[in-house]
DSSP file (Angstrom, degrees, kcal/mol; ACC not computed):
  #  RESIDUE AA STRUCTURE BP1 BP2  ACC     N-H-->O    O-->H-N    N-H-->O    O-->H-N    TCO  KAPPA ALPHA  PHI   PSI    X-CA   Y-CA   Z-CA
    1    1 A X              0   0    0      0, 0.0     2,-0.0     0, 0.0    40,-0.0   0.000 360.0 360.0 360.0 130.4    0.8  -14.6   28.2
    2    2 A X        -     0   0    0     52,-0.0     2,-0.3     1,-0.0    52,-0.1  -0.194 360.0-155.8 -75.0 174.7    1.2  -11.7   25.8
    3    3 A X        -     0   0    0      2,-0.0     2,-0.3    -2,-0.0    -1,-0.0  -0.951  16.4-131.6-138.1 149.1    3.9   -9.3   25.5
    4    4 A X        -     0   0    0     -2,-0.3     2,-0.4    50,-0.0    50,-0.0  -0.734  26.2-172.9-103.3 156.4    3.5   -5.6   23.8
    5    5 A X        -     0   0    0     -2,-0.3     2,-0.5     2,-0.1    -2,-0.0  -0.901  19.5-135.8-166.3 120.4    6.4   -5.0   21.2
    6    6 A X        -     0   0    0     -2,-0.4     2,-0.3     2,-0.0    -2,-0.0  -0.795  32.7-178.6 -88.9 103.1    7.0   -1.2   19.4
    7    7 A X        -     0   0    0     -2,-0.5     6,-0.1     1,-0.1    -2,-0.1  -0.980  36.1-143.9-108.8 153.9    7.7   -1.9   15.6
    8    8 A X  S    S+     0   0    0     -2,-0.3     2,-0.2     1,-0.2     3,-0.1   0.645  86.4  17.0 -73.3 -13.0    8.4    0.5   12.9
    9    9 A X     >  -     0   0    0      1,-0.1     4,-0.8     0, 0.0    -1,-0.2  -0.885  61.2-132.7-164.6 136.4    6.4   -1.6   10.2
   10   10 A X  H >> S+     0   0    0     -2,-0.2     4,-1.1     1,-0.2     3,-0.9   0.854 112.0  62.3 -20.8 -60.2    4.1   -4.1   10.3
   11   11 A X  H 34 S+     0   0    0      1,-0.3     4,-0.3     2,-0.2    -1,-0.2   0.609 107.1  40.4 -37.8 -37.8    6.5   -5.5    7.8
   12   12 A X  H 3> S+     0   0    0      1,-0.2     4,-4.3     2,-0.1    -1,-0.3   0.810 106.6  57.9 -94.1  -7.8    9.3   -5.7   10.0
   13   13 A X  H << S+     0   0    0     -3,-0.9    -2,-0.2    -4,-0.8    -1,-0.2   0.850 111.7  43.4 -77.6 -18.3    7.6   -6.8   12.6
   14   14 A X  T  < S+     0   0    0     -4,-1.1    68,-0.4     1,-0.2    -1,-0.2   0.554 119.6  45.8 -91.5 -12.1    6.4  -10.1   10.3
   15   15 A X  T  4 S+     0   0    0     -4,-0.3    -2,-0.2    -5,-0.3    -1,-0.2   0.670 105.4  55.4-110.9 -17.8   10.1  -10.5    8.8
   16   16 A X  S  < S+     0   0    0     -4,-4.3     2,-0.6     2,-0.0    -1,-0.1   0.170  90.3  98.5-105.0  53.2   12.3  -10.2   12.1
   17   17 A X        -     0   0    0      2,-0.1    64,-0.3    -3,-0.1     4,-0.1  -0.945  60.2-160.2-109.3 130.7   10.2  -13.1   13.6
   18   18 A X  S    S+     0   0    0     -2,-0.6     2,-0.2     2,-0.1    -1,-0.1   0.005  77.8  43.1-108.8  42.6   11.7  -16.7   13.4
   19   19 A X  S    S-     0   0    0      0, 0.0     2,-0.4     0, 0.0    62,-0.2  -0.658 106.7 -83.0-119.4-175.6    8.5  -18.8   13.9
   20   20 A X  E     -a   51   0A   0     30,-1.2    32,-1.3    -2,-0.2     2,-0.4  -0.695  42.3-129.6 -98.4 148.7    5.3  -17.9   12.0
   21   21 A X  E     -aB  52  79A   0     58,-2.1    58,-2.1    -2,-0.4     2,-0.5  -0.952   6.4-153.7-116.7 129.7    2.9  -15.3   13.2
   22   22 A X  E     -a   53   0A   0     30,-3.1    32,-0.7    -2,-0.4     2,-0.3  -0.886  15.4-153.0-110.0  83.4   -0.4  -15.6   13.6
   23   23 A X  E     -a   54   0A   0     -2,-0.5    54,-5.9    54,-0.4     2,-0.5  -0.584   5.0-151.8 -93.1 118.9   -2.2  -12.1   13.3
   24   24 A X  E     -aC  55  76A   0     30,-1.8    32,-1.3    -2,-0.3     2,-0.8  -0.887  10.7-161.8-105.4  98.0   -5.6  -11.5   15.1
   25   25 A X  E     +aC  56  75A   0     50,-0.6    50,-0.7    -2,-0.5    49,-0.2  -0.612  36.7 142.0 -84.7  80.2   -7.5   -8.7   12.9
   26   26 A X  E     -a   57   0A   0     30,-3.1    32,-3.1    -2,-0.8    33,-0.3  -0.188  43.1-147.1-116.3-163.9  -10.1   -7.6   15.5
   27   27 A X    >   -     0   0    0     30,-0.2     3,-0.8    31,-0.1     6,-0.2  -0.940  33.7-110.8-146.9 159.3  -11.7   -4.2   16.5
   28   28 A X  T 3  S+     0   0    0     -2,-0.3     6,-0.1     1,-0.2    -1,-0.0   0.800 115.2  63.9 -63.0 -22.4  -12.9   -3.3   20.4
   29   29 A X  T 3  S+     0   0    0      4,-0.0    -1,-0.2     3,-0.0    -3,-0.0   0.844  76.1 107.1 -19.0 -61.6  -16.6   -3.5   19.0
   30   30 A X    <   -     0   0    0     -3,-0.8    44,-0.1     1,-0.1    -3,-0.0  -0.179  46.0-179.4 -43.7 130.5  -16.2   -6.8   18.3
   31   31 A X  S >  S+     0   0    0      2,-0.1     3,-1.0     3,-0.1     4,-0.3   0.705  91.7  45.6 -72.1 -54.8  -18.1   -9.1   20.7
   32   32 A X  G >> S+     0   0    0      1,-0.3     3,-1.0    41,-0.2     4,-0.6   0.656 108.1  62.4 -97.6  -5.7  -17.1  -12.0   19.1
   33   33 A X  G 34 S+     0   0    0     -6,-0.2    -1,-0.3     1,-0.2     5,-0.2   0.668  94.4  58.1 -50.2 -31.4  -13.5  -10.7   19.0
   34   34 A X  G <> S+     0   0    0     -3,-1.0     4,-0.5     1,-0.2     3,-0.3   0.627 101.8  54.1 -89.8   6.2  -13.3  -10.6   22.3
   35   35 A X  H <> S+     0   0    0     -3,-1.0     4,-0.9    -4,-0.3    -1,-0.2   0.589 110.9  52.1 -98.2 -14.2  -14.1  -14.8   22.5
   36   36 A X  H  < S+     0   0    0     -4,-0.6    -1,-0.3     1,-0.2    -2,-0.1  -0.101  94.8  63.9-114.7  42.5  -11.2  -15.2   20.1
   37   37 A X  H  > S+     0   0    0     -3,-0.3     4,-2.0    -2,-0.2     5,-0.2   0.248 112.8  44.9-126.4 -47.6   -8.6  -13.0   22.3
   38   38 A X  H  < S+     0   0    0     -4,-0.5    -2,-0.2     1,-0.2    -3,-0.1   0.747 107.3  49.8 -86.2  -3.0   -9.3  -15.9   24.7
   39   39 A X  T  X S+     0   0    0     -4,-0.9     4,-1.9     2,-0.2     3,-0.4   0.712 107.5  59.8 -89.1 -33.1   -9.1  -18.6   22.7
   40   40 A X  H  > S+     0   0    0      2,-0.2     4,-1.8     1,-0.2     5,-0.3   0.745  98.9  59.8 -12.1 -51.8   -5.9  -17.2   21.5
   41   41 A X  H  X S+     0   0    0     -4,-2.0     4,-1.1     2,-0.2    -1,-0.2   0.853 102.3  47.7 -67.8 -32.3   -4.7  -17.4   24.6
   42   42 A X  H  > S+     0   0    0     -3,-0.4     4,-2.2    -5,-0.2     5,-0.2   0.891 114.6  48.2 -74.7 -80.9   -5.1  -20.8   24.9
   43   43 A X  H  X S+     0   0    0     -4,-1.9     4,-1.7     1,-0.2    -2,-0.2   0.696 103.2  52.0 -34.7 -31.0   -3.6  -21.4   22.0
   44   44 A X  H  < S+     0   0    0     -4,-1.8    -1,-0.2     2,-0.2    -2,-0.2   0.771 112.1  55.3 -87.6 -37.8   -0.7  -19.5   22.0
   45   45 A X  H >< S+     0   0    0     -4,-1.1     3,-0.8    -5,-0.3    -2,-0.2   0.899 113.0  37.1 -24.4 -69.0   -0.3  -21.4   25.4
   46   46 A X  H 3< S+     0   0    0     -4,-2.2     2,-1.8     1,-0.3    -2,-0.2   0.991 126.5  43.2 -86.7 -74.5   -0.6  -25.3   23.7
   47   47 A X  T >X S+     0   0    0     -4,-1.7     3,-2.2    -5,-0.2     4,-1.3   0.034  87.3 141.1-103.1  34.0    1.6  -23.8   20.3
   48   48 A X  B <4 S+d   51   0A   0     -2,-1.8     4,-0.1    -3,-0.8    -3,-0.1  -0.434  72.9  18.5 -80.5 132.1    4.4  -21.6   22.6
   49   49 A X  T 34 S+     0   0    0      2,-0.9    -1,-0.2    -2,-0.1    -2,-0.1   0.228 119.1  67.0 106.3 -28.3    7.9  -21.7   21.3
   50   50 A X  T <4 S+     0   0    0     -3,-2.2   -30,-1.2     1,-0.1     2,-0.3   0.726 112.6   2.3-102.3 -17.7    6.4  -23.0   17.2
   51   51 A X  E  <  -ad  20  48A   0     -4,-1.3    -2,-0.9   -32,-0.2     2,-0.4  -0.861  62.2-119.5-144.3 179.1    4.5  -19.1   16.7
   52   52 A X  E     -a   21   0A   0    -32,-1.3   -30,-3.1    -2,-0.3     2,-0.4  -0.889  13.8-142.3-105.4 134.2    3.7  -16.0   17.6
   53   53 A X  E     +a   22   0A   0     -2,-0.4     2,-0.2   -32,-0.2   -30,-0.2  -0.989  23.4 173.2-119.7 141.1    0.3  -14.1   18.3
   54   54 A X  E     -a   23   0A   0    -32,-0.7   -30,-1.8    -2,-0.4     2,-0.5  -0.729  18.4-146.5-122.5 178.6   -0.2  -10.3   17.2
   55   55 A X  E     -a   24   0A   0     -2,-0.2     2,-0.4   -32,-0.2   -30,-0.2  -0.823  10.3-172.1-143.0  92.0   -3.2   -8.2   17.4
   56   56 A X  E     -a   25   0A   0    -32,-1.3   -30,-3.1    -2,-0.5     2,-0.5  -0.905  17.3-142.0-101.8 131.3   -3.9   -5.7   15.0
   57   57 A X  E  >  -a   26   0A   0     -2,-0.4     4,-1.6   -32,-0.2   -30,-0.2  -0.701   5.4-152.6 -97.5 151.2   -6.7   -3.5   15.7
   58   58 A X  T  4 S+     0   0    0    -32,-3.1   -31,-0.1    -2,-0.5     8,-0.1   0.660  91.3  57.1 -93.3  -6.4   -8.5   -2.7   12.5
   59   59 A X  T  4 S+     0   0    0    -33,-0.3     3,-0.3     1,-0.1    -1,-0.3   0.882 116.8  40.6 -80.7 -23.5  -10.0    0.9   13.6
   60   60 A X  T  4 S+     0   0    0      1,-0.3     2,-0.4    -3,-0.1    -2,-0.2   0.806 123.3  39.3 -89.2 -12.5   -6.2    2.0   14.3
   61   61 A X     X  +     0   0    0     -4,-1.6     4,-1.1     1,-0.2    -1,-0.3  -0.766  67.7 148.8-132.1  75.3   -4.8    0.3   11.4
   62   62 A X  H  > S+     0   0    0     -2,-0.4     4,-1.3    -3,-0.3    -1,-0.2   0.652  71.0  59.9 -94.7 -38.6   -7.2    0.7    8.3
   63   63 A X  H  > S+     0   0    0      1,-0.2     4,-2.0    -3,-0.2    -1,-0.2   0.906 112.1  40.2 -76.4 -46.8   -4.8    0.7    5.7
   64   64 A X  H  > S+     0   0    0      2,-0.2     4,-1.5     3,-0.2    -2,-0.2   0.703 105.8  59.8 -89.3 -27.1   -3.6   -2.7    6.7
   65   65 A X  H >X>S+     0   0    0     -4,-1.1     3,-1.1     1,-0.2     5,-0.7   0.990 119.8  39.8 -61.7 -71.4   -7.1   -4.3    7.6
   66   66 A X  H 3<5S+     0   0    0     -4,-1.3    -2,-0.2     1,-0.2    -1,-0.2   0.710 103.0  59.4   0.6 -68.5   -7.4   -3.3    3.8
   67   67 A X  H 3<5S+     0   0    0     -4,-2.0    -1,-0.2     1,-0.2    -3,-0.2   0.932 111.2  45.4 -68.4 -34.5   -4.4   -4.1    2.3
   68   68 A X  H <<5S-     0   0    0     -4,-1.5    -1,-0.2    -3,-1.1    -2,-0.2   0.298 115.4-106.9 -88.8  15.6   -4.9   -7.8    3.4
   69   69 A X  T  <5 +     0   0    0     -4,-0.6    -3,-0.2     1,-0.2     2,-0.2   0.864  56.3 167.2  86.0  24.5   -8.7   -8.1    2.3
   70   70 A X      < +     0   0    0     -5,-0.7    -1,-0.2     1,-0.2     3,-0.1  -0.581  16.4 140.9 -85.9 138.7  -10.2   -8.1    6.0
   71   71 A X        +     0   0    0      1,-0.2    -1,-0.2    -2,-0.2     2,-0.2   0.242  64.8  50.3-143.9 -13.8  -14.2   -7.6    5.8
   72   72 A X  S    S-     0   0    0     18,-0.0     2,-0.3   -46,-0.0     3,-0.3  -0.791  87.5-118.4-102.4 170.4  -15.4  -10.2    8.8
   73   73 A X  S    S+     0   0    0      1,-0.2   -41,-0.2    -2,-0.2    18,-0.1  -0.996  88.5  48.8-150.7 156.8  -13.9  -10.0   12.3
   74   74 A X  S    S+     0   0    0     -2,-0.3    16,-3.5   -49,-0.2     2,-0.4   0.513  78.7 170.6 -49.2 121.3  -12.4  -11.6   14.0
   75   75 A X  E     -CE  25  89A   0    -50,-0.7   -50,-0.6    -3,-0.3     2,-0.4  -0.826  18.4-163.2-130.8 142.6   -9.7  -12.7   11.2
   76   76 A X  E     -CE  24  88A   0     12,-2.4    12,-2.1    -2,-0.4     2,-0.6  -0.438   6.6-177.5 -74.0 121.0   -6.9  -14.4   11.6
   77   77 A X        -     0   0    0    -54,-5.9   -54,-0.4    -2,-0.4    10,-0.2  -0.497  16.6-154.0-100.9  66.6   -3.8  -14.5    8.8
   78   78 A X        -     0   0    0     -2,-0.6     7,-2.0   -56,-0.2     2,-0.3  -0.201  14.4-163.5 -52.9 115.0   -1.0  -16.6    9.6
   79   79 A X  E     -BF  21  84A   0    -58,-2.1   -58,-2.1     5,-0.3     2,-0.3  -0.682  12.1-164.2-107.6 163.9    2.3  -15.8    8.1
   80   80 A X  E >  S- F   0  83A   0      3,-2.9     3,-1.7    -2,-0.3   -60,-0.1  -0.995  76.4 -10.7-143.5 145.3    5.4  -17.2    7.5
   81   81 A X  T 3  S-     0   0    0     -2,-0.3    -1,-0.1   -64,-0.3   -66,-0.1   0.827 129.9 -48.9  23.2  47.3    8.2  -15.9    6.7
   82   82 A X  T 3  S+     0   0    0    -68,-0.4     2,-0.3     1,-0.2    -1,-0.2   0.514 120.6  96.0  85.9   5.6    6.7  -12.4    6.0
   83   83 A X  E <  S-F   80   0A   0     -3,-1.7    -3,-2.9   -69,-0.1     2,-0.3  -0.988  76.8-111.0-116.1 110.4    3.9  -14.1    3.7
   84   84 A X  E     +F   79   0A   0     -2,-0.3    -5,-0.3    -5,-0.3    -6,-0.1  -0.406  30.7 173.1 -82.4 148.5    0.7  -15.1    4.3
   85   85 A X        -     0   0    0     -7,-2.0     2,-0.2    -2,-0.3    -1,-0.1   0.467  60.4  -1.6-103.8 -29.5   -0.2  -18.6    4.4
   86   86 A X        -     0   0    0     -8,-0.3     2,-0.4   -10,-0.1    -1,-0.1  -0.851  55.7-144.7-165.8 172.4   -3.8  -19.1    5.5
   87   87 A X        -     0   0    0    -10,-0.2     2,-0.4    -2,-0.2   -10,-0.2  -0.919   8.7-170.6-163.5 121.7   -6.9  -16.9    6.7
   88   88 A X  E     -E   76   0A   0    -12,-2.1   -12,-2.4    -2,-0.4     2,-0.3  -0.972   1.8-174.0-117.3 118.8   -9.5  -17.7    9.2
   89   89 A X  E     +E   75   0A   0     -2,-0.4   -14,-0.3   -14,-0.2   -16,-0.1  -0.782  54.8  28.2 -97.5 153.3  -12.5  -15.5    9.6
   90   90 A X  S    S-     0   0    0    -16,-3.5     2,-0.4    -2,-0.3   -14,-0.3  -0.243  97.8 -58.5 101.6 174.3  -14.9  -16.2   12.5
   91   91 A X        -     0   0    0    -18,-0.1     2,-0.2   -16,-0.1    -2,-0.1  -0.695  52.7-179.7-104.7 131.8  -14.4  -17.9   16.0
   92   92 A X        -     0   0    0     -2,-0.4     2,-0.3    -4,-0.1   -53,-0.1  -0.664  30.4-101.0-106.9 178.9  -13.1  -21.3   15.9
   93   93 A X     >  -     0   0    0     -2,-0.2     4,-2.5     1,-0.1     5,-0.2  -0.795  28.8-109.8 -99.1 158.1  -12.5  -23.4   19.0
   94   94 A X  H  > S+     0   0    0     -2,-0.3     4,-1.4     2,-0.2     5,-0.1   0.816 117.2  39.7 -42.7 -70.9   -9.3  -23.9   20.6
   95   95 A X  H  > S+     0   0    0      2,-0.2     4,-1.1     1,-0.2     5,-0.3   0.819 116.6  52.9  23.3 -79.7   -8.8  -27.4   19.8
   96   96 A X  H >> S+     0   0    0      1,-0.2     3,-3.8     2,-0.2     4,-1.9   0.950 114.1  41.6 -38.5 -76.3  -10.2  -26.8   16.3
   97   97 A X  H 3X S+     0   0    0     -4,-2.5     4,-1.5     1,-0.3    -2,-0.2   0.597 114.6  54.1 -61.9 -33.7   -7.7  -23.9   15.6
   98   98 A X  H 3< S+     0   0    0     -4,-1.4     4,-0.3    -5,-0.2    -1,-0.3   0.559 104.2  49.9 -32.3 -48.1   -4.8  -25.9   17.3
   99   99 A X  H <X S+     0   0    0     -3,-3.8     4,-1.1    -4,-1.1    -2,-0.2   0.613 117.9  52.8-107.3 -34.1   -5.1  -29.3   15.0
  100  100 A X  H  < S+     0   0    0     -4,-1.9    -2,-0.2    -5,-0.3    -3,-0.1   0.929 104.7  41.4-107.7  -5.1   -5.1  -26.6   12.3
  101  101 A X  T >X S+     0   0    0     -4,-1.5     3,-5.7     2,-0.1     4,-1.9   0.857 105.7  71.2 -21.5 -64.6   -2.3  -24.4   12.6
  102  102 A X  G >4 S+     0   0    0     -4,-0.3     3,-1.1     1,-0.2    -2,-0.1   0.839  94.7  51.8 -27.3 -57.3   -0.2  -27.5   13.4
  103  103 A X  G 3< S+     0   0    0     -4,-1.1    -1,-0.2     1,-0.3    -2,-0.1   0.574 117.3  44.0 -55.2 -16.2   -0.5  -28.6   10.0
  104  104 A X  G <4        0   0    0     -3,-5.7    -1,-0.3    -4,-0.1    -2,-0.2   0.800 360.0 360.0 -76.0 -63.5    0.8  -25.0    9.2
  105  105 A X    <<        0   0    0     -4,-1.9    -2,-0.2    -3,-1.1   -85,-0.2   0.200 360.0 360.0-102.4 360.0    3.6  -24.2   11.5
């Protein structure tokens, strides 16, 4: 289950976290965004307690889709400790997306 959480910066929101955060770069458009919000879910489910999931949408947030290189969507960055670490564009499966995080987190 998600939670909504007001930060003043991305930035802070990616530095006062003490697991790694896994940020889902989507837009409402998206069709195939909206299969990876639910595989997310599932995921954040199986990984609760080792990460975090965020959602940045990339029509509100343009400067940041940007600043990190986004041009497909859904993609996913995971960072750690306030750095990112890996980038997945494109729908995985659960499972899939699961066995590779671990290796990550």
């Amino acid at each position: 289950m998600s939670t909504k959480k007001q930060f003043n910066s991305f930035e802070e929101m990616l530095s006062s976290s003490d697991v790694p955060v896994l940020v889902d770069f989507y837009a409402d458009w998206c069709g195939p965004c909206k299969l990876m919000s639910q595989i997310l879910e599932q995921v954040n489910a199986q990984l609760q307690g080792r990460m975090r999931v965020a959602k940045i949408d990339t029509e509100k947030y343009t400067q940041l889709a940007s600043e990190y290189g986004i041009q497909a969507l859904p993609t996913l960055i995971l960072f750690k400790q306030g750095k990112p670490v890996d980038k997945i564009e494109g729908v995985l499966q659960a499972q899939d997306l699961v066995r590779r995080l671990e290796t990550m987190i």
